[in-house]
C-alpha positions in Angstrom: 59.5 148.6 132.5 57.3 151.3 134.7 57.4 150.6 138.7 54.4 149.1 139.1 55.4 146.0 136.7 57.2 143.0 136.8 58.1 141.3 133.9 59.4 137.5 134.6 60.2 134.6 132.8 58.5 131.8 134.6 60.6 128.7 133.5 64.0 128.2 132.2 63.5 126.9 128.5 65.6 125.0 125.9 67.2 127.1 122.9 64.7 127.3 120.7 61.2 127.2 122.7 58.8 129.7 122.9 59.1 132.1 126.8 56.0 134.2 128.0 56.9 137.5 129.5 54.7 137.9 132.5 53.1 141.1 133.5 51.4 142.1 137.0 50.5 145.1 138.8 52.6 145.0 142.3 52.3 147.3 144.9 55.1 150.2 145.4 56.1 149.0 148.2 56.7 145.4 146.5 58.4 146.6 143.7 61.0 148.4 146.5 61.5 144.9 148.0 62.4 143.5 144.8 64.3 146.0 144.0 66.9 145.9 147.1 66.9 142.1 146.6 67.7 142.2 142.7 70.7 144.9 143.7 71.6 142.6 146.3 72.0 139.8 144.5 73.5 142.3 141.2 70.4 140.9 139.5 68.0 143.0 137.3 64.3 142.6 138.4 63.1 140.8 136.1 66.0 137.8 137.0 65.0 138.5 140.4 61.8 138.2 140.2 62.0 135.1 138.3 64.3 134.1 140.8 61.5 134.0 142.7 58.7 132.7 141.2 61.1 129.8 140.1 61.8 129.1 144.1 58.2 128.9 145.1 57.2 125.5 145.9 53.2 125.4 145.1 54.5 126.8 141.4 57.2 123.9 141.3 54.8 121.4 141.8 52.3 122.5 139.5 55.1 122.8 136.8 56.4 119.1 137.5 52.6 117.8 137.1 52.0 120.0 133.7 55.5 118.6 132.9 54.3 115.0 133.3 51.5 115.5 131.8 52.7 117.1 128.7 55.0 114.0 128.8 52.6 111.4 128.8 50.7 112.9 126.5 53.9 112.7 124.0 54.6 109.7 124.8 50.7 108.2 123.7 51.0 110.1 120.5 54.3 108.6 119.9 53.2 105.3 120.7 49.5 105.8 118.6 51.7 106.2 115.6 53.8 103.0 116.4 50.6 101.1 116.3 49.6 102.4 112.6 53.0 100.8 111.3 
């Protein structure tokens, strides 16, 4: 990882499912931050900083919507293929 890059995993996922390693350009003086905190907390950065995109609350909501969603979407396919039986 080179100081000007973060590289978080944005959601927790089930053994077995696909993760998408996140990559920005940060500012030094954000990278320090994130630093001290992930030493801090005796996390590396990239837990930290998944740490923190996993606490902010516009991301959480726009996860739980995709999450639903996905869901119902599921749940219509499932039920499509009820109706062919």
């Amino acid at each position: 990882m080179t100081y000007d890059s973060v590289n978080a995993i944005v959601c927790v996922m089930s053994k077995g499912r696909n993760t998408i390693v996140l990559g920005t350009r940060i500012s030094d003086l954000m990278y320090d931050a994130i630093s001290l905190i992930a030493d801090k907390k005796g996390m590396t950065i990239s837990e930290c900083a998944r740490d923190i995109l996993q606490q902010d609350m516009e991301l959480q909501v726009f996860m739980s919507e995709i999450h639903k969603m996905r869901s119902m979407l599921w749940k219509d396919f499932i039920d499509s293929l009820k109706d062919r039986e």
